[in-house]
C-alpha positions in Angstrom: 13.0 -23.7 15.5 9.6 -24.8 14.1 8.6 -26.2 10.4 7.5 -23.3 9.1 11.1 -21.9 10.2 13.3 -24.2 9.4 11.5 -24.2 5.5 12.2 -20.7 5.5 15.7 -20.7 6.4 16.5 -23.8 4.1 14.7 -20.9 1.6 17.4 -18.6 2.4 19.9 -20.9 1.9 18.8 -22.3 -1.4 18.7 -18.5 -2.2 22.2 -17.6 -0.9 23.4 -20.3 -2.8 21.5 -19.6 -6.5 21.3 -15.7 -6.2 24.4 -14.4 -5.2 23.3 -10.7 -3.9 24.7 -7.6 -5.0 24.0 -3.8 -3.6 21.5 -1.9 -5.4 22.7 0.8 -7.2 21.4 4.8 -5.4 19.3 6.2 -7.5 17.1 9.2 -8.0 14.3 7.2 -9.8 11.3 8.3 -8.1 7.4 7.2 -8.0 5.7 10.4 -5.8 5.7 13.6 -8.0 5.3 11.8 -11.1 1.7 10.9 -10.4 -0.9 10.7 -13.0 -3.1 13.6 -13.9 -6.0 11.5 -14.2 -6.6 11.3 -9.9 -6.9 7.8 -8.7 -9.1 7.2 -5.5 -10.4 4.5 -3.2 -13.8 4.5 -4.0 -15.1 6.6 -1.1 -11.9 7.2 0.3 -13.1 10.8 0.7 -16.5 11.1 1.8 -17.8 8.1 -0.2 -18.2 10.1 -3.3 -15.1 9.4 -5.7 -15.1 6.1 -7.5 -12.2 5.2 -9.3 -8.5 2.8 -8.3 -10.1 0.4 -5.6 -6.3 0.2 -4.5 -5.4 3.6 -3.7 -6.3 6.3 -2.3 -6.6 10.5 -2.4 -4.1 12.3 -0.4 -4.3 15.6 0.2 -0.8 17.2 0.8 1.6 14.1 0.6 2.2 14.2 -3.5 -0.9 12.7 -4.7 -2.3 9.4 -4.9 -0.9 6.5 -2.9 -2.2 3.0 -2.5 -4.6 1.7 0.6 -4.7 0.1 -0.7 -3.7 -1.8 -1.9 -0.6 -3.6 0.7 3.6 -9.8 2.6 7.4 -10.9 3.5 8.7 -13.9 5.1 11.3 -13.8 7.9 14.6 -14.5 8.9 14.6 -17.2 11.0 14.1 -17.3 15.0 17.0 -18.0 17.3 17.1 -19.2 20.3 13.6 -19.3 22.4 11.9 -17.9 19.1 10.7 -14.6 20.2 11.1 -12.0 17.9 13.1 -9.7 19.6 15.8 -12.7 18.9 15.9 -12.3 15.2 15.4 -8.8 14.6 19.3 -8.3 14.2 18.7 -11.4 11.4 16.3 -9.5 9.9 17.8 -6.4 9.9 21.1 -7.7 8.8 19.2 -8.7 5.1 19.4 -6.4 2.5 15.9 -6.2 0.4 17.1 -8.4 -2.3 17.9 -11.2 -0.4 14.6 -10.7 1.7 12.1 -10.0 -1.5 13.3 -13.5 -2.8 12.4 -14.8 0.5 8.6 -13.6 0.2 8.3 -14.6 -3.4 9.9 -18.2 -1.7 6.7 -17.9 1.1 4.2 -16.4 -1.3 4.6 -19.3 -3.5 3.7 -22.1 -1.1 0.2 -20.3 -0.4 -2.6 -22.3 -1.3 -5.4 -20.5 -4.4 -8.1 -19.4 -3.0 -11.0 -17.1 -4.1 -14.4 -16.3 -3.8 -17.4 -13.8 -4.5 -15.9 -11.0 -2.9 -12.4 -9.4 -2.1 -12.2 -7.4 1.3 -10.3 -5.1 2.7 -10.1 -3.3 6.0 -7.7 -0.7 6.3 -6.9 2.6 8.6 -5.9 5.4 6.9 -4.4 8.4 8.3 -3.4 11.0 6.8 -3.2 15.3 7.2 -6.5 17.1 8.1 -8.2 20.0 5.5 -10.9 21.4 6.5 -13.8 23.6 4.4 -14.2 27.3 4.7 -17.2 28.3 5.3 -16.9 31.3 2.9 -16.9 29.1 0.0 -19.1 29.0 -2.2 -17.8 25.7 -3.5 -15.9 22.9 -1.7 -12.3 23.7 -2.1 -9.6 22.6 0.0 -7.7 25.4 2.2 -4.5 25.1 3.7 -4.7 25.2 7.7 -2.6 27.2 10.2 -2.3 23.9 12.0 -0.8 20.7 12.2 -3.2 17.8 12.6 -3.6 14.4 11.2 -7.2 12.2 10.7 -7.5 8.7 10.7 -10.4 6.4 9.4 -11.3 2.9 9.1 -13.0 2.1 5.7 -14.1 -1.4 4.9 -14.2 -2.5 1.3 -16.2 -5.2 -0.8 -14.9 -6.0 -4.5 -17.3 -7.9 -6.1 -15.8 -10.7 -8.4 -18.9 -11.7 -10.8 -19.5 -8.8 -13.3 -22.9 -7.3 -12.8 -23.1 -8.1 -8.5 -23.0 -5.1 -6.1 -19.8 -3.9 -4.2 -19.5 -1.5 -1.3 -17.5 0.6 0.7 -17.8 1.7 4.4 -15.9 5.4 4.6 -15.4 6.7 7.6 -15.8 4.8 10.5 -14.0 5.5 14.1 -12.3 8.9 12.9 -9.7 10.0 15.5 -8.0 13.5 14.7 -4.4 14.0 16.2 -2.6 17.4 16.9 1.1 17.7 16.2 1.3 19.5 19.4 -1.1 21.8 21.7 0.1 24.7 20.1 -1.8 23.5 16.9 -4.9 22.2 19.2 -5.0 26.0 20.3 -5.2 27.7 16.8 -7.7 25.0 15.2 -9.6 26.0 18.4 -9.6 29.9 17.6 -10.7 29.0 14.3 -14.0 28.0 15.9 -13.2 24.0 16.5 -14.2 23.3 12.7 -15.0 19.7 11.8 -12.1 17.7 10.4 -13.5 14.4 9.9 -16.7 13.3 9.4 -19.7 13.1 12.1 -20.9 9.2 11.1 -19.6 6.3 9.1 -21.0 6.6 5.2 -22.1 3.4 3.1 -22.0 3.2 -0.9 -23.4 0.5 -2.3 -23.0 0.1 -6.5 -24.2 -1.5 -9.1 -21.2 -0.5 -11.4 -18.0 -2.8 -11.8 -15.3 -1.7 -9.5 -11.4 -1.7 -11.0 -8.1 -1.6 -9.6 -5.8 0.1 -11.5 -2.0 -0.3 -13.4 -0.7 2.8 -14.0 -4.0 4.1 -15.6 -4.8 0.8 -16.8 -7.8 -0.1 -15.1 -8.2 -4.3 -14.3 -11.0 -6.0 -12.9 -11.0 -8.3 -9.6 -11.2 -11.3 -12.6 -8.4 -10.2 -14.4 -6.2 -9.6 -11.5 -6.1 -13.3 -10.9 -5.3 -14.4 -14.4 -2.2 -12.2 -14.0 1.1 -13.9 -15.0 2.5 -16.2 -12.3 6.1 -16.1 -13.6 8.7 -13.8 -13.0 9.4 -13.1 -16.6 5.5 -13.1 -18.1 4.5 -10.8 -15.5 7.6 -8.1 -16.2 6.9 -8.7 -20.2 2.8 -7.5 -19.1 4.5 -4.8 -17.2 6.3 -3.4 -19.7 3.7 -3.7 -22.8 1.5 -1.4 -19.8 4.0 0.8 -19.6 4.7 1.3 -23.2 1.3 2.3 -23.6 0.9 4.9 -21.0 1.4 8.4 -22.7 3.6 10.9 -20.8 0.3 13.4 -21.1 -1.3 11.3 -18.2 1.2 11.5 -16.0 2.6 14.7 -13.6 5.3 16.2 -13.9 7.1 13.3 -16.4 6.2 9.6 -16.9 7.7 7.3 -14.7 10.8 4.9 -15.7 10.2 1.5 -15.6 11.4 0.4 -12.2 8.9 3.5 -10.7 6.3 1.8 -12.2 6.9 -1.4 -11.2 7.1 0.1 -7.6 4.0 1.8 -7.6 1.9 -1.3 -9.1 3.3 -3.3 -6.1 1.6 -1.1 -3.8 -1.7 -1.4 -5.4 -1.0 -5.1 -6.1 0.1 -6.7 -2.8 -3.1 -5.2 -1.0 -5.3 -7.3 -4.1 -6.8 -10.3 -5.0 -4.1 -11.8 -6.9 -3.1 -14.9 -7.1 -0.1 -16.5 -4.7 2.0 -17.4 -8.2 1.4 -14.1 -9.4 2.4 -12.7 -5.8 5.5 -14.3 -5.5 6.3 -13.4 -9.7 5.8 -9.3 -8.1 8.5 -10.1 -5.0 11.1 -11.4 -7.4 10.4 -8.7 -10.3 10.7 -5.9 -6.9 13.8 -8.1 -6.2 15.4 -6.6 -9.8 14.3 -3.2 -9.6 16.8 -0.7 -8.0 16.7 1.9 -5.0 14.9 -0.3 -2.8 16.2 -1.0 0.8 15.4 -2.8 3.6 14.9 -1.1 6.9 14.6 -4.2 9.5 11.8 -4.7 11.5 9.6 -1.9 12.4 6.4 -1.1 14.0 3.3 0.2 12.0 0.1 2.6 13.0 -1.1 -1.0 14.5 1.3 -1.6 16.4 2.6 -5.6 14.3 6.0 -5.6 13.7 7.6 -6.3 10.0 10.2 -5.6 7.8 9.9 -2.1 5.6 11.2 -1.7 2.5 11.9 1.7 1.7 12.7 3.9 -1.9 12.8 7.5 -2.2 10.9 9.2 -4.1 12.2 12.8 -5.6 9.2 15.1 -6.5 8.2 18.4 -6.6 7.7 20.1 -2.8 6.0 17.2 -0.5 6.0 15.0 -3.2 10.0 14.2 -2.4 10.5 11.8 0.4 10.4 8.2 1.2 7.5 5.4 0.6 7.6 2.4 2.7 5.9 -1.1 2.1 6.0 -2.8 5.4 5.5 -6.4 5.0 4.9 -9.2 7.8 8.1 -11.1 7.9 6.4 -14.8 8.6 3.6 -14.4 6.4 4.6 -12.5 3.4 1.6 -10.4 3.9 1.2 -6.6 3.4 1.0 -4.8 6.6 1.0 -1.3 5.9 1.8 1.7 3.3 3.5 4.7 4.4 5.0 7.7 3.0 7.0 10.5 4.8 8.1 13.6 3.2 11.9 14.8 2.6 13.4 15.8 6.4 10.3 14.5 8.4 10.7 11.1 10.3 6.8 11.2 11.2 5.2 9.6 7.9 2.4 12.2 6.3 -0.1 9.1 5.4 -0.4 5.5 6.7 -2.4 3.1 5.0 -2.8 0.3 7.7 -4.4 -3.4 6.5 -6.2 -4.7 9.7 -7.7 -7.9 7.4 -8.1 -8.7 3.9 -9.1 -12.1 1.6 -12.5 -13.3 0.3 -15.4 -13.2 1.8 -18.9 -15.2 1.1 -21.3 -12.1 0.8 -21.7 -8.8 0.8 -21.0 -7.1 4.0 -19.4 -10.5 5.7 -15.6 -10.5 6.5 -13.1 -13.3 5.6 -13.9 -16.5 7.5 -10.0 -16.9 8.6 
């Protein structure tokens, strides 16, 4: 067992020892299907025209808006020769409580950093739409097939009001057929173009936000974000109370939704390591959250998902996973599945993320 192991499994005693760990209660509170009216999109998430949430993206057909973004969780520690195949019954064993308190333990001993820029790189995939050629206007139609696209998209957030940020929308797009039965009928249909035919860069001059709820927050005012537990639930919940029930579809959120949903924006952003681990342990109170072990996501890394069900209307009702790297407390991927289906509808993959020195450059380590 290494340092960085042993620390982590002195964490979980310390932990064991101060937090004694009770179920979570089952609960019906959902997130998907009580999405706001008001859409929020990665800017350019959809052909590099919609400017809005630099953390989430538009979904068609999966219950709305989920994040890209947006977005770490420490591990159990290795036994014997310290592969990981030799912990992932240790892992799997730990309910999320115990291992959220873990991450907000790893998040905390990360060093502050930032910088002119915030980057992303993520893959999203999610179901194909195509547009008739009929319309007059564009307008979404559902397909007699089953197909999914996926995208890369590269993301600059400028910190400094008044510099440029960009986004770089559909690169590498790779469509997938749920079977060759569905290959078949988008073939009779005349082989119509599902993704795009090149990569599509938006530069702009405006400030880009990430959003709470429908609060929108700048890249500076995401790192002066509380850094304890308790500040950072109070902010929470003064955001909460001002959201009206208008903005949001079918019913506003409770509480512990919304603290759910601003985790998946937040752990893909640039906050700061305090205010990180403050998230993990506020996560660690809410209920309906479980741990699934370790799993695999669209990249193939392995890490622990956390899972809560979400109970909307049609294929808004189903499960949303945050699957977190169980070493690093990093945010490895976003997924959501709908009720019944054990293939998830989108995947919002994080290939690399941090500061970068200038526009266009990626994060040096």
């Amino acid at each position: 067992m290494n340092d960085d192991h042993e620390e982590f499994a002195q964490a979980l005693r310390t932990l064991a020892q101060r937090e004694p760990v009770t179920p979570a209660p089952v609960s019906a509170l959902v997130r998907r299907g009580r999405r706001a009216k008001r859409t929020r999109a990665v800017v350019g998430a959809i052909a590099g025209t919609v400017i809005a949430s630099a953390a989430v993206v538009v979904v068609w057909g999966s219950g709305g808006v989920v994040p890209a973004g947006p977005p770490p969780i420490a591990s159990a520690p290795l036994a014997g020769d310290g592969s990981r195949s030799s912990h992932s019954s240790r892992t799997q064993s730990l309910d999320a409580r115990s291992v959220l308190l873990a991450a907000a333990e790893t998040a905390a001993r990360e060093p502050a950093t930032s910088g002119p820029y915030w980057y992303t790189r993520q893959r999203i995939s999610q179901p194909a739409h195509y547009y008739g050629k009929k319309l007059k206007k564009p307008q979404r139609q559902k397909i007699p097939f089953s197909a999914t696209v996926a995208s890369t998209q590269d993301s600059w957030y400028a910190s400094e009001k008044g510099e440029p940020s960009r986004t770089v929308t559909g690169q590498d797009p790779k469509v997938a057929f749920a079977s060759p039965a569905d290959e078949a009928k988008w073939k009779q249909l005349g082989s119509p173009a599902l993704a795009g035919e090149k990569p599509s860069t938006n530069d702009y001059d405006m400030e880009l936000h990430f959003q709470i709820g429908n609060h929108n927050f700048t890249v500076r005012q995401l790192l002066k974000l509380p850094t304890s537990k308790d500040r950072l639930e109070s902010q929470l919940r003064r955001l909460f109370d001002e959201e009206r029930a208008s903005d949001w579809w079918p019913a506003k959120p409770e509480f512990t939704e919304y603290v759910w949903s601003a985790a998946q924006d937040l752990l893909a952003g640039p906050i700061s390591p305090g205010t990180r681990s403050a998230l993990y342990r506020l996560l660690a109170e809410q209920p309906a959250i479980k741990s699934l072990g370790e799993v695999t996501d669209s990249l193939g890394r392995t890490g622990v998902a956390l899972a809560r069900a979400t109970a909307g209307n049609g294929d808004s009702a189903g499960e949303a996973r945050l699957i977190v790297d169980d070493e690093t407390a990093e945010l490895l991927s976003y997924e959501f599945r709908e009720q019944g289906q054990s293939s998830p509808t989108l995947q919002v993959s994080y290939e690399d993320m941090g500061w970068a020195e200038a526009l266009g450059e990626r994060p040096q380590s």
